[in-house]
C-alpha positions in Angstrom: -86.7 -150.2 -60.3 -85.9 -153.9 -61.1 -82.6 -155.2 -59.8 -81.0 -157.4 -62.5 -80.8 -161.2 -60.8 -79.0 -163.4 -63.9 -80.7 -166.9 -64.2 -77.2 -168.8 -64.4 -77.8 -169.9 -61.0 -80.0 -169.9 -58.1 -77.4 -169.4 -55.6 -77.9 -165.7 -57.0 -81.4 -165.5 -55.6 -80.5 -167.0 -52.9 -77.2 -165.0 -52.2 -79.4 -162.0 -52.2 -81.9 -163.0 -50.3 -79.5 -162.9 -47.1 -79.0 -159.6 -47.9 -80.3 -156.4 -46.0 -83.0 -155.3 -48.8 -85.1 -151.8 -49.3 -88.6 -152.4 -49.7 -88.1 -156.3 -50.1 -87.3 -157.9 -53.1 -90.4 -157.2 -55.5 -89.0 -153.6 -56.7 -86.3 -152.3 -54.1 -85.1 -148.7 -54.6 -81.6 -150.9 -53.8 -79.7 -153.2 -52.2 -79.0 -151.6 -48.6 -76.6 -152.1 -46.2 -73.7 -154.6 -47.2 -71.0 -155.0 -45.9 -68.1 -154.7 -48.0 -65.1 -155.0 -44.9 -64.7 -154.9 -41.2 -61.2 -153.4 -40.4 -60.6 -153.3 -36.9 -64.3 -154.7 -36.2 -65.9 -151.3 -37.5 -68.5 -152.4 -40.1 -68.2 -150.7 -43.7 -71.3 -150.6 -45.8 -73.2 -150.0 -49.2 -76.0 -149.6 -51.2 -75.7 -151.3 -54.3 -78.4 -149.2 -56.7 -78.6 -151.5 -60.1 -80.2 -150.3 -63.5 -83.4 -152.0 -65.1 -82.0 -155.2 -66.7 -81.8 -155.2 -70.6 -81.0 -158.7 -71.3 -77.7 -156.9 -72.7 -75.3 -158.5 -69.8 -72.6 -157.0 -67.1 -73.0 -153.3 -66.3 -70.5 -150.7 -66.0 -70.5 -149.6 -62.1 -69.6 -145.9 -60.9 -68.5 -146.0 -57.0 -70.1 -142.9 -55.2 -68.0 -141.5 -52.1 -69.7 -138.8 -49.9 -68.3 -135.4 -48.5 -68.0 -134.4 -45.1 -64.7 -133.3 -44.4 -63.8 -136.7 -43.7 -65.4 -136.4 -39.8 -69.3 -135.8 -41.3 -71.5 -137.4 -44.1 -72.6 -140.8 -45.1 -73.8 -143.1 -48.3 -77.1 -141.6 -47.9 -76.9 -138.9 -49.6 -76.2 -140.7 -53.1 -76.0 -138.0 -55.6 -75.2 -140.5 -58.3 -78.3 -142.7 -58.5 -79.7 -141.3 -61.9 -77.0 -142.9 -63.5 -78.8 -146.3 -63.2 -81.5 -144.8 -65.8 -78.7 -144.8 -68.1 -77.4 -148.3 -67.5 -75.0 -148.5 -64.8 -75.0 -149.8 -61.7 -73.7 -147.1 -58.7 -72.4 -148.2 -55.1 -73.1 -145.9 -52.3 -70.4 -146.7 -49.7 -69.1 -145.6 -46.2 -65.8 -145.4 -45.2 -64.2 -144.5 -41.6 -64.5 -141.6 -40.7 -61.7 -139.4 -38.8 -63.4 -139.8 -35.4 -62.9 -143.7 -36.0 -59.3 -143.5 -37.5 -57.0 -141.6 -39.5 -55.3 -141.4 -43.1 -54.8 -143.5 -45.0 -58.0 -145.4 -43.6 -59.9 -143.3 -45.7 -58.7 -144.4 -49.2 -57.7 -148.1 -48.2 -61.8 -148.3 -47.6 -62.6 -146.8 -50.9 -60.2 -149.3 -52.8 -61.6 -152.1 -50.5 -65.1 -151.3 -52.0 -63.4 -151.6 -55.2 -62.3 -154.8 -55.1 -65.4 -156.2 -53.1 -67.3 -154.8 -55.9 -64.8 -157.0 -58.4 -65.1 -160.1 -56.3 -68.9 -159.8 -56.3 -69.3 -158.9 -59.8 -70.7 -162.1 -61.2 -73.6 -162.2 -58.7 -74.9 -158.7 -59.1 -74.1 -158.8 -63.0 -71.7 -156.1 -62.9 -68.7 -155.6 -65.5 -65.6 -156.0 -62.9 -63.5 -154.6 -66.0 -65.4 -151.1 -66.3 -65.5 -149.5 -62.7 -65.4 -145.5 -62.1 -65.5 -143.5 -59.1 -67.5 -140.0 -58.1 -67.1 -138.1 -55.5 -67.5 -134.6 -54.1 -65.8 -132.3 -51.8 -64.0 -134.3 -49.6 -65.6 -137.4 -51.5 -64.0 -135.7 -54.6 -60.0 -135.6 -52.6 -60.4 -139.4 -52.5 -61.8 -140.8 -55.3 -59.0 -138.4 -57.1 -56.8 -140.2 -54.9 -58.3 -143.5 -56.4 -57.2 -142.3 -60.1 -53.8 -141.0 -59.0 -52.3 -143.1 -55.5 -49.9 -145.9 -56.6 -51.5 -148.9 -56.5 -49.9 -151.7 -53.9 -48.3 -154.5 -55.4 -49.7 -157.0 -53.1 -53.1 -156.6 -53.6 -54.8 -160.0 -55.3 -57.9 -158.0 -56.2 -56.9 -154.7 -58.4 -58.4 -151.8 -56.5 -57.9 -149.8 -59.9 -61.1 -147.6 -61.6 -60.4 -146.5 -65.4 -62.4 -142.6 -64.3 -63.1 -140.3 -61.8 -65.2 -137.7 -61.5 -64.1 -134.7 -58.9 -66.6 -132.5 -57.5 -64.6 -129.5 -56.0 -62.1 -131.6 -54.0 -59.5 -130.5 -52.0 -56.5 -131.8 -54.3 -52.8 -130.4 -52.4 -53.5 -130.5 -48.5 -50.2 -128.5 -48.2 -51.7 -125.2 -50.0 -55.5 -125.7 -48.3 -56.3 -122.6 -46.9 -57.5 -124.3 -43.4 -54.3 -126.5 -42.9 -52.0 -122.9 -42.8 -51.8 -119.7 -40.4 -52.7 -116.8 -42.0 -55.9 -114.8 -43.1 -57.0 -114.8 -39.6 -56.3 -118.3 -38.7 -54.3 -119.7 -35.9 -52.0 -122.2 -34.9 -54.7 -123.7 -32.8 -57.0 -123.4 -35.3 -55.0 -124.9 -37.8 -54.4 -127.5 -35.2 -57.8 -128.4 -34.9 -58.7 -128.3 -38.8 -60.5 -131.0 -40.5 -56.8 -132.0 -43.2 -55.4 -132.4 -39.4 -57.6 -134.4 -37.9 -57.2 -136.8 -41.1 -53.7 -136.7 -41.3 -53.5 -136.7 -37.3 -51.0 -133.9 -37.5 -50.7 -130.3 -39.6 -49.3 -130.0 -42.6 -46.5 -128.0 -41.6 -45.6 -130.7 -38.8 -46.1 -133.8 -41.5 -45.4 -132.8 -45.5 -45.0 -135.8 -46.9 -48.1 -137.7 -45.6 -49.8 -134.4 -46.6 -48.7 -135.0 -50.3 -49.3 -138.6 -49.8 -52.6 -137.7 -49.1 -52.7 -135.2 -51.9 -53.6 -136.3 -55.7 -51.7 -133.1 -57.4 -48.8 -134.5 -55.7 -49.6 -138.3 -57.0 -50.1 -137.5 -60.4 -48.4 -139.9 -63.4 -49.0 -140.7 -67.0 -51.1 -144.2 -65.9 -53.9 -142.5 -63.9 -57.0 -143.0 -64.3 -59.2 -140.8 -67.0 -60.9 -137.3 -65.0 -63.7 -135.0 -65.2 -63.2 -132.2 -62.9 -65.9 -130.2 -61.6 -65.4 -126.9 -59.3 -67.8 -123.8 -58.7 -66.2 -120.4 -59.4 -67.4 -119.1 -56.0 -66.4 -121.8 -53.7 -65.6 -120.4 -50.3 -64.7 -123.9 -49.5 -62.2 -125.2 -51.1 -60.4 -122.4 -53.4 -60.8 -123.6 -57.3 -57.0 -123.0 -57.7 -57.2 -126.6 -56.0 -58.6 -127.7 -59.2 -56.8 -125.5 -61.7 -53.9 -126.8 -60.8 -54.8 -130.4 -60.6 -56.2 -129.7 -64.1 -52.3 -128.8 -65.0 -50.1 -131.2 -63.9 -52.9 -134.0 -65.4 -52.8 -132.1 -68.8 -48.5 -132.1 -68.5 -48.7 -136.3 -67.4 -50.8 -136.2 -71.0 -53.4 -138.0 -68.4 -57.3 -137.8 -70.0 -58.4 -135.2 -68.4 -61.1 -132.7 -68.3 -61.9 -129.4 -66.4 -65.6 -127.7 -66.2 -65.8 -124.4 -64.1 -69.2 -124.4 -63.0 -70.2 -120.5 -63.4 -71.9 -118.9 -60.2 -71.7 -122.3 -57.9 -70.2 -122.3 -54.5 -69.3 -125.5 -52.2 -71.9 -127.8 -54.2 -75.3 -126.7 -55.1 -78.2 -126.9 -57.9 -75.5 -125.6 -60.3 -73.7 -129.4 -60.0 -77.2 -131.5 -61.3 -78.7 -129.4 -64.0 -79.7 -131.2 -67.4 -76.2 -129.6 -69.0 -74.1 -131.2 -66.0 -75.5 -134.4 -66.0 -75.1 -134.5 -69.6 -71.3 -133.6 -69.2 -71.2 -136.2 -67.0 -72.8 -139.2 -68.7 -70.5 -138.3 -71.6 -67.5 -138.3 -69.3 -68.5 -142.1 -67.9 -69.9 -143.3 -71.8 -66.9 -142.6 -73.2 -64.3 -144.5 -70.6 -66.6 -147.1 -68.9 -69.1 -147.9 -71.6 -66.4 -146.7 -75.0 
């Protein structure tokens, strides 16, 4: 794969070639390791991934946010990278993880990538006007946050993306399974459950960050367009997380989608088969390219 270099100015090549690059700059897979913020000193990276160029100017950009519960995972693990074979550009990014610092780090690094990605726009030939987020499992709970969480009204640099796709994201912390007692599950294992560790407290102790952190709870007739994704045996996170999310879009008259992925638990083949990916591209045509 090419990556797209416009010839307005040299400062582009040059720009780049400071850069931490895969494979050099002849045909890299993509653009590795830049970093898009340092809060606190901690150093928050991406991998830009950028489509063949056409000649046909700026491309649309989908922002890909990892799972994990919010303590495990990485950009590595891109699960959004074919999109570039359909003309869009993807970013891969990190944020801080729970071990490094709680809610709302989390989402104030995915909207950080955001704007870097606006800022930067004009040297990687991106459209800073059509960005979209992707995401799954706990990747999917924040980029839903993206499409839902009021924006703040300081920010210079909108933050905003226009769609989301939600793989199977945990959507009201309150009603997660882990975050309450019952069903075999104890106060100190609730204590020690992955929502608490983000919020830095149990739900129970803390309900209003848990809805802060929640997108059902966020939800308002300006979001962002969604596609919702959610296996119908996910021992994970319950698809009533999703259901419900679905519902209160659909009554804010929000664009909104909801595909119930028959047979797939927490992930799986079931999320990338030709059908999917096709739901998908459709979803991201119609509100990034439309």
């Amino acid at each position: 794969m090419s990556v797209f270099f416009s010839p307005k100015s040299h400062f582009r090549w040059f720009a780049l070639a400071l850069l931490p690059l895969s494979g050099g700059l002849a045909a890299p897979e993509a653009i590795k390791d830049i970093e898009f913020a340092r809060p606190g000193g901690h150093s928050l990276t991406l991998d830009l991934y950028l489509p063949e160029p056409t000649g046909g100017g700026s491309v649309p950009v989908v922002v890909w946010v990892h799972g994990g519960g919010w303590l495990n995972g990485s950009k590595k693990n891109c699960k959004a990278t074919w999109l570039t074979e359909q003309g869009y550009a993807v970013a891969s990014i990190n944020y801080r993880l729970t071990q490094v610092a709680q809610w709302p780090a989390q989402i104030d690094d995915c909207r950080e990538a955001v704007r870097w990605l606006r800022r930067n726009s004009e040297l990687f030939g991106l459209d800073a006007d059509r960005i979209g987020s992707w995401g799954g499992s706990a990747g999917g709970h924040l980029v839903a946050l993206m499409g839902t969480l009021p924006y703040a009204e300081s920010e210079s640099v909108s933050s905003r993306v226009s769609a989301v796709c939600d793989w199977y994201g945990p959507t009201e912390l309150l009603t997660m399974p882990p975050n309450n007692v019952g069903e075999g599950r104890t106060e100190e294992d609730v204590a020690n459950s992955n929502g608490a560790k983000l919020l830095g407290c149990t739900v129970k102790d803390c309900p209003e960050l848990a809805k802060q952190a929640s997108a059902y709870d966020n939800v308002s007739e300006d979001d962002s367009a969604f596609l919702i994704m959610h296996g119908d045996e996910d021992p994970g996170v319950p698809i009533q997380q999703s259901i419900q999310f679905f519902e209160r879009l659909q009554e804010a008259k929000v664009p909104s989608q909801f595909k119930v992925v028959e047979g797939a638990g927490h992930g799986g083949k079931q999320f990338d088969t030709p059908e999917s990916r096709a739901l998908i591209l459709s979803f991201f045509d119609r509100y990034l390219k439309g």
